[in-house]
C-alpha positions in Angstrom: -14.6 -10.2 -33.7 -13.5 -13.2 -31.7 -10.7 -12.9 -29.7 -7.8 -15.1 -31.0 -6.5 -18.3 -29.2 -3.2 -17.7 -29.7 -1.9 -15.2 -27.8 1.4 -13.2 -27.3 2.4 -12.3 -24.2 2.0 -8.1 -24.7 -2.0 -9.0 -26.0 -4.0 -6.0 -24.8 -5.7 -8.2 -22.4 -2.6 -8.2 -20.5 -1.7 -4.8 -20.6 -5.1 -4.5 -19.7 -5.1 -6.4 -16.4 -1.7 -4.8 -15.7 -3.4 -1.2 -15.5 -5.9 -2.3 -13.7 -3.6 -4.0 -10.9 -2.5 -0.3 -10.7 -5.7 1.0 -10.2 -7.4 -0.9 -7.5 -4.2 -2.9 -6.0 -3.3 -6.5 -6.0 -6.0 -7.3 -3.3 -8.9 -6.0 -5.4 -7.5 -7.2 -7.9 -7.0 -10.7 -7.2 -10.5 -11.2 -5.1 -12.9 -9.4 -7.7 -11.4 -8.7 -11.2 -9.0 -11.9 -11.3 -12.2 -13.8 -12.5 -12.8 -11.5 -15.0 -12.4 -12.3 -18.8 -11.9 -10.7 -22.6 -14.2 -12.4 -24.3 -14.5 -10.8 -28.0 -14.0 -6.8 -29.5 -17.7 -5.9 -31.5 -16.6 -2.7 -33.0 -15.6 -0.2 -30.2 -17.5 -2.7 -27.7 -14.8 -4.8 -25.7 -17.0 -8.0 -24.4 -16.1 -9.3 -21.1 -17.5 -12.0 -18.6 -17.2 -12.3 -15.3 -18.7 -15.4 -13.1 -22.4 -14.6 -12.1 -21.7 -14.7 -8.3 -19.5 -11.5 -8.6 -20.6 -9.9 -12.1 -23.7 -7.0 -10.9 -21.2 -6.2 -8.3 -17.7 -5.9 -10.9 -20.0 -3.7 -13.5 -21.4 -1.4 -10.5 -18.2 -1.0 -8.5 -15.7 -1.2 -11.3 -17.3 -0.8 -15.0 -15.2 2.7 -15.0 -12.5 2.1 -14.3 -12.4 -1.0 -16.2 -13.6 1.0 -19.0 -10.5 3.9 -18.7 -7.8 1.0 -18.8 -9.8 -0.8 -22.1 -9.5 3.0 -22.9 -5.9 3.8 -21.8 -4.8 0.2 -23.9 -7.2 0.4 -27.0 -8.6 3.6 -27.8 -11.0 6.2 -26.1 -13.9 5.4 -28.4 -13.9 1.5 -26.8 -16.5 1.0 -24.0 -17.2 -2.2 -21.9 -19.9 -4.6 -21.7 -20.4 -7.8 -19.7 -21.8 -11.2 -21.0 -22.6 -14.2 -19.3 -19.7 -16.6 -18.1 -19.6 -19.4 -20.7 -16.8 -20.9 -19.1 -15.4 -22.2 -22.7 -12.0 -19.7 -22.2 -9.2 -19.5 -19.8 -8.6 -16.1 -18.4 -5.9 -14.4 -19.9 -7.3 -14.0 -23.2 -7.0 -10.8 -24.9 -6.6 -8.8 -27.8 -3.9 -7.9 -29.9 -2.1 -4.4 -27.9 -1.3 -1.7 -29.9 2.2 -0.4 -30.8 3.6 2.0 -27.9 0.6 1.2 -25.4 3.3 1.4 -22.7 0.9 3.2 -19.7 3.2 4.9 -18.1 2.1 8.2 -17.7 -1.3 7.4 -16.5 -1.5 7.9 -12.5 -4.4 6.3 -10.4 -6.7 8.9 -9.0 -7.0 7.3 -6.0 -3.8 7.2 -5.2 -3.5 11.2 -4.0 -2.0 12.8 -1.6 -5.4 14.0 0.0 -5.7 10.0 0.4 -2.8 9.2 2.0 -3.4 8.9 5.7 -0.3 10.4 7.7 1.0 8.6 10.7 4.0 8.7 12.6 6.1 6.6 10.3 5.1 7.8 7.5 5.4 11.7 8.2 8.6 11.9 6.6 8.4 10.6 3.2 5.1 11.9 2.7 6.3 15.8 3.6 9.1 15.2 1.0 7.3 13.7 -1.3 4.7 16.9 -1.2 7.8 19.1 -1.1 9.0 17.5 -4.6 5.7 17.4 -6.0 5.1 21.5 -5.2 8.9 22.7 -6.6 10.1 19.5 -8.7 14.0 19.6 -9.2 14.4 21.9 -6.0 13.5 20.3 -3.1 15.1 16.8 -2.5 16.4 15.5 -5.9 16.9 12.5 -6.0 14.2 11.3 -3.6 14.5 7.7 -2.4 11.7 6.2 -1.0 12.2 3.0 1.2 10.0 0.6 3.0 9.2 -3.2 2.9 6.4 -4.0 0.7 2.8 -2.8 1.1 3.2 0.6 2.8 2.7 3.2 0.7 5.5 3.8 -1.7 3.7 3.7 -4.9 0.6 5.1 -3.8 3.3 8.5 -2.9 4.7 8.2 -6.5 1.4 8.2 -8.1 0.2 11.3 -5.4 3.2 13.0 -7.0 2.4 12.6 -10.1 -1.5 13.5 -9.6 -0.5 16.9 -8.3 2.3 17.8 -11.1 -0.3 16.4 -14.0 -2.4 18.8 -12.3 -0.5 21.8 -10.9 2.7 21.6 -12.2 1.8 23.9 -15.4 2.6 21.5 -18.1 5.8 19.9 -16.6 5.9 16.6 -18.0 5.5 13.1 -16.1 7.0 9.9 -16.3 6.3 6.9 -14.3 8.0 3.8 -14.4 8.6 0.2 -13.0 12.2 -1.0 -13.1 10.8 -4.1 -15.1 8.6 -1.6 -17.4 11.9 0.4 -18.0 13.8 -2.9 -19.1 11.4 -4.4 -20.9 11.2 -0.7 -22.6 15.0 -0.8 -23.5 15.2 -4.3 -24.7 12.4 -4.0 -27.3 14.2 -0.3 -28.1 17.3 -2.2 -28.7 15.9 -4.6 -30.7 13.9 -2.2 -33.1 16.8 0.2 -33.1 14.6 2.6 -32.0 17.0 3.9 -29.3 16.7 7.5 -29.9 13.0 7.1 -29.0 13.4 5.2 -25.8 16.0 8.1 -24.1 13.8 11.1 -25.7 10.7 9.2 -23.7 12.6 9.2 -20.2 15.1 12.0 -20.7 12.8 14.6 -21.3 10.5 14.1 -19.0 10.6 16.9 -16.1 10.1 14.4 -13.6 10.6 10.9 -13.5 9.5 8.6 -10.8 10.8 4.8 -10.7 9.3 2.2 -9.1 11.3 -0.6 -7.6 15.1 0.0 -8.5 16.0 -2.7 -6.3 15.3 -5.2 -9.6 18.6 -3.6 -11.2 20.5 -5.7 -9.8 22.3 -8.0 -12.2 21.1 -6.2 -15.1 24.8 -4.8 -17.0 22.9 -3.4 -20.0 19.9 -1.4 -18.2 21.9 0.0 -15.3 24.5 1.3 -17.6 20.8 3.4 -19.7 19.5 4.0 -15.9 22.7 5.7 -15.1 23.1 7.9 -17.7 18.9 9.0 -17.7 19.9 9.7 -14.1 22.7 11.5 -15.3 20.7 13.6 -18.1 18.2 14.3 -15.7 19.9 15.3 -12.7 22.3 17.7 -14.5 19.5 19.3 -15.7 17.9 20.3 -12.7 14.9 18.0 -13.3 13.3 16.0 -10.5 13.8 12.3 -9.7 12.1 10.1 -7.2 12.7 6.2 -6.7 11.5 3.9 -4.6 12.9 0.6 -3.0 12.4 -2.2 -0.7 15.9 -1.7 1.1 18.7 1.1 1.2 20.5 2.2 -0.9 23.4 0.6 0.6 22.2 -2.6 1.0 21.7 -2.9 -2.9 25.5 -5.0 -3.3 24.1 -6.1 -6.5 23.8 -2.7 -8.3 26.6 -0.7 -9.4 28.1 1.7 -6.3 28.3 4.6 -8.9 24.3 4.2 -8.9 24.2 3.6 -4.9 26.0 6.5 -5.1 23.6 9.0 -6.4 20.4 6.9 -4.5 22.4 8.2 -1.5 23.0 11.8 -2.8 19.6 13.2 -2.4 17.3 12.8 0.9 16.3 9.0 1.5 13.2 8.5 3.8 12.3 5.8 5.3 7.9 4.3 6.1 7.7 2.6 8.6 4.5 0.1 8.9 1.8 1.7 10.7 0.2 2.7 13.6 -2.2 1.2 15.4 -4.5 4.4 15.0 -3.3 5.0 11.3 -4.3 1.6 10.5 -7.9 2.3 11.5 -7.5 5.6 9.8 -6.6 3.7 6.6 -9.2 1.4 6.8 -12.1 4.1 7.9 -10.5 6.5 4.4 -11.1 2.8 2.5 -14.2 2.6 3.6 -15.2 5.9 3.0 -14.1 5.8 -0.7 -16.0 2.4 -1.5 -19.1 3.6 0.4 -19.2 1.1 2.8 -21.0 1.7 5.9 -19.8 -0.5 9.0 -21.6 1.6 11.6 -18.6 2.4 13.6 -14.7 1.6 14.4 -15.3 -2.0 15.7 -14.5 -3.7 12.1 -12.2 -1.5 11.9 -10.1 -1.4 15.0 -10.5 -5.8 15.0 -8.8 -5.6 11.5 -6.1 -3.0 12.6 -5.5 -5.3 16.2 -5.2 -8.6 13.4 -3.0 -7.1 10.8 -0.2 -5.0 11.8 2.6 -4.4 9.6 1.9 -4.0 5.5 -1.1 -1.5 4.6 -1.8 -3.7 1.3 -2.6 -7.4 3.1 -4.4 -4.5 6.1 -7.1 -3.2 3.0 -6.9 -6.7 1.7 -8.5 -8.1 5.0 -11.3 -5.6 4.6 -11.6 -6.4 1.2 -12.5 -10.1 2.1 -14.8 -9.4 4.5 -16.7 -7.3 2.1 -16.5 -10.0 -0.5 -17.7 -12.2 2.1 -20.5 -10.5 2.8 -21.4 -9.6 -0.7 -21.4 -13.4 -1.6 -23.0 -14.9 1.2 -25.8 -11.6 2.1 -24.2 -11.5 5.8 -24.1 -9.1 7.8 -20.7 -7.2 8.8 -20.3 -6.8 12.3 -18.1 -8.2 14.7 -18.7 -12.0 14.3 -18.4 -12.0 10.7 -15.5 -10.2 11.0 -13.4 -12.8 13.3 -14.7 -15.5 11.2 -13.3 -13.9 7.9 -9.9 -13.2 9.6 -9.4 -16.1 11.8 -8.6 -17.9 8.6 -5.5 -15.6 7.3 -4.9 -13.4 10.2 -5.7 -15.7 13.4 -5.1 -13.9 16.8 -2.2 -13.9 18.7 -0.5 -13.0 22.6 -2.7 -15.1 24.7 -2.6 -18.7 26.1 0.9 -19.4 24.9 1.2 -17.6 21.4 3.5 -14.9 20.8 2.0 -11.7 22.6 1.8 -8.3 20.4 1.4 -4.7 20.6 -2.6 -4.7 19.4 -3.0 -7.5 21.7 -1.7 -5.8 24.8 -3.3 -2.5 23.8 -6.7 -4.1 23.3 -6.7 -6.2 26.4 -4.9 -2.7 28.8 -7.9 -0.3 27.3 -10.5 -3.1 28.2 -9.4 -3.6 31.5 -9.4 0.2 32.5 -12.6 0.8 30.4 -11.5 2.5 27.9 -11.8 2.2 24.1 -7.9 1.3 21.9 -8.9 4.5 20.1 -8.8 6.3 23.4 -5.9 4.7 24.6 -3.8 5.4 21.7 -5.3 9.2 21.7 -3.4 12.3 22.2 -5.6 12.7 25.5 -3.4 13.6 28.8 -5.9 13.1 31.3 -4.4 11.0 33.9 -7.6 8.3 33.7 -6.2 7.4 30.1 -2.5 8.7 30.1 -1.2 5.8 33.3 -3.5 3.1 31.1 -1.3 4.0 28.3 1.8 4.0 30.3 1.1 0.4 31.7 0.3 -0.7 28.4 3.6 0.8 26.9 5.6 -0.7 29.9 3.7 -4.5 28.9 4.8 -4.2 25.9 8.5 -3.6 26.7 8.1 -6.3 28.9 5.6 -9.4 27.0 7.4 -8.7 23.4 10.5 -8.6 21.4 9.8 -5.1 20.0 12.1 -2.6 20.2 11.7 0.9 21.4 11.2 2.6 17.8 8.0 -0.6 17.0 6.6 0.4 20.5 6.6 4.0 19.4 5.2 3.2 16.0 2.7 0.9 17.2 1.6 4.0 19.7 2.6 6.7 17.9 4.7 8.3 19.8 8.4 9.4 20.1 10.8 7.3 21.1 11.6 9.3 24.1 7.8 9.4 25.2 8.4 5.4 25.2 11.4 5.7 27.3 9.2 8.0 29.8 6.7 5.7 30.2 8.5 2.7 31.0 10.5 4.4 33.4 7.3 6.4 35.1 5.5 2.5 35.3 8.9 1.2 37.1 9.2 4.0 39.1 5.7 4.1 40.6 6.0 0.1 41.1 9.1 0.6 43.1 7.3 2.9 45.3 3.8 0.9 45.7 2.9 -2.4 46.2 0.0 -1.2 45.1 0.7 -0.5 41.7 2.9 -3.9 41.6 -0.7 -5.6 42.1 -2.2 -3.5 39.5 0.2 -4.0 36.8 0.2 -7.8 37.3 -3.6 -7.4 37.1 -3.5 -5.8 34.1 -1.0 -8.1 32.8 -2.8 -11.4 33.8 -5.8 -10.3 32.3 -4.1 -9.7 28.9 -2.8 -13.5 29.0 -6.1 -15.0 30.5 -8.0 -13.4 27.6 -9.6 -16.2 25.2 -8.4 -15.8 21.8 -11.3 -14.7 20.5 -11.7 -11.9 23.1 -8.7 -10.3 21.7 -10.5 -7.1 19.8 
């Protein structure tokens, strides 16, 4: 049947597309199955068209997955087909959803722990997130989750459910957005289907929440919220929440709920490494089969973007795109051209200096590789490199301490070391005073372009 031009707001279209945000993340998402359109339901055959640049590639690379959300959303007998792009409908179109087709206890595979690369600032939350996945309810209950957006704290929600779904011997899973859980409670409140709604999140054995930080200012659901937290809690069963902020710093939810954020353990991710970027990127890559012959892609993207994991796979996902439309090559040049449009470089001739910056122009100057650099080698020819580059960047950026050590992975008293071993040895040599400026005027001479 054709799909109807009227459409409600919950069409299955929708819900759809929402699922499939989940699965493959907003950057997929927006660069390859934005496009993509409900065009008519034949049967058990949901018809969808794509434009014809992009449409081999969207069946190859996602036809399954777009086929277990149609699945998830209308049935498990529906498969997908594509048509040509007529151009005659806006996207957004969809079918009607079925009653209760609420998705939240489907968990994207991808998003494992096996997947998640470990770096130093995420080591933390991804230890305690294992430890409540393995012994729900007696680890660290409640958990709470906090980083800016983009590093990792849904993919950690979703590991933990993966591994209770799959080793947790029947304990049952709920997953959750704040917004979900609203929306959820209005429409129970309106139905005066109430009793349905609490036996849906209070039974569940473990029940992870995505983005309490959108309480705030909502009477009605944080007065539900607290008492499921309440149920669940005094019951021994396991909760895990995640948030932009701290707990603390959430003035516009109730302090009884700040309250019991704060009563469990609350772990902090910090953006990434250089070396777990290129990590992230080289697992990506790995997954979607892509072959770039080597680390230089990788380690250009990682020097580029520096501090959210979701714009860092984003990047590689335009280049890819890039070179799937246009039948470029991927390599170096094609690389800088792609980025130099969102992600331009930074630190010399005037422009604020960085951490990737100074670590790509320090290993260049000793002869060294970043990836060697950043390494856990001790040999002196790479550890005094690494000092001088720690040292510049005390000394060429604003970052504190705790960045530096991030950006090299290392403790914040390793960074302490360093700087002090660099001033200590230029106090003593004019030698090494002529070296480090060396090093240092080479970093700001470097061309822009010359920055990976």
């Amino acid at each position: 049947m054709e799909l109807p031009a009227h459409l409600e707001p919950t069409s299955a279209w929708r819900e759809i597309s929402a699922e499939l945000r989940q699965m493959v993340g907003e950057p997929t998402y927006d660069i390859w199955l934005a496009p993509v359109q409900a065009k008519a339901l034949d049967g058990t055959v949901l018809r969808l068209e794509a434009p014809p640049a992009t449409r081999s590639w969207v069946a190859k690379r996602f036809g399954r997955i777009l086929e277990s959300c149609a699945r998830a959303v209308l049935g498990s007998s529906i498969t997908v087909s594509f048509t040509e792009d007529t151009g005659g409908r806006a996207r957004g179109d969809a079918l009607a959803a079925p009653a209760g087709a609420s998705g939240t206890e489907r968990f994207n595979p991808r998003y494992s722990f096996d997947q998640y690369i470990i770096g130093y600032g995420n080591r933390l939350a991804h230890a305690a997130a294992l430890a409540v996945a393995e012994y729900p309810g007696q680890a660290y209950n409640p958990l709470f989750l906090h980083a800016a957006p983009g590093l990792g704290k849904t993919h950690l929600l979703h590991a933990i459910g993966n591994y209770v779904m799959a080793f947790g011997g029947g304990a049952s899973v709920r997953y959750a957005t704040v917004e979900s859980f609203t929306n959820h409670f209005i429409a129970a409140l309106g139905s005066r289907s109430l009793d349905v709604f609490k036996h849906a999140y209070r039974d569940a054995d473990v029940l992870l929440i995505d983005d309490v930080q959108f309480l705030a200012s909502k009477a009605k659901t944080e007065e539900e919220f607290f008492h499921t937290f309440n149920a669940l809690y005094e019951t021994g069963r396991q909760l895990v929440f995640t948030c932009d902020r701290l707990p603390g710093e959430l003035v516009a939810v109730e302090e009884r709920l700040r309250e019991r954020f704060e009563a469990g353990l609350v772990a902090n991710i910090q953006p990434p490494d250089f070396a777990t970027r290129v990590a992230i990127l080289r697992k990506r890559a790995l997954l979607d089969g892509l072959d770039f012959g080597g680390d230089a892609v990788f380690e250009l993207i990682a020097e580029r973007v520096t501090d959210n994991v979701r714009a860092l796979e984003g990047a590689l996902i335009r280049i890819v795109a890039y070179h799937s439309l246009t039948d470029s090559r991927v390599d170096l040049e094609l690389a800088k051209a792609v980025l130099d449009e969102m992600h331009p470089p930074t630190g010399p001739e005037g422009s604020e200096a960085t951490i990737p910056a100074i670590q790509s122009a320090v290993a260049s100057y000793y002869e060294l590789t970043v990836g060697e650099l950043l390494s856990a080698v001790r040999a002196p020819r790479i550890a005094w490199p690494r000092q001088v580059a720690i040292h510049l960047a005390r000394q060429l950026t604003e970052a504190s301490l705790n960045a530096i050590a991030s950006e090299f992975g290392r403790s914040h008293a390793t960074v302490v070391h360093a700087c002090r071993r660099v001033e200590d040895s230029m106090r003593a040599s004019d030698e090494v005073v002529a070296e480090v400026k060396a090093v240092a005027e080479a970093f700001r001479s470097r061309a822009p372009d010359r920055t990976c």
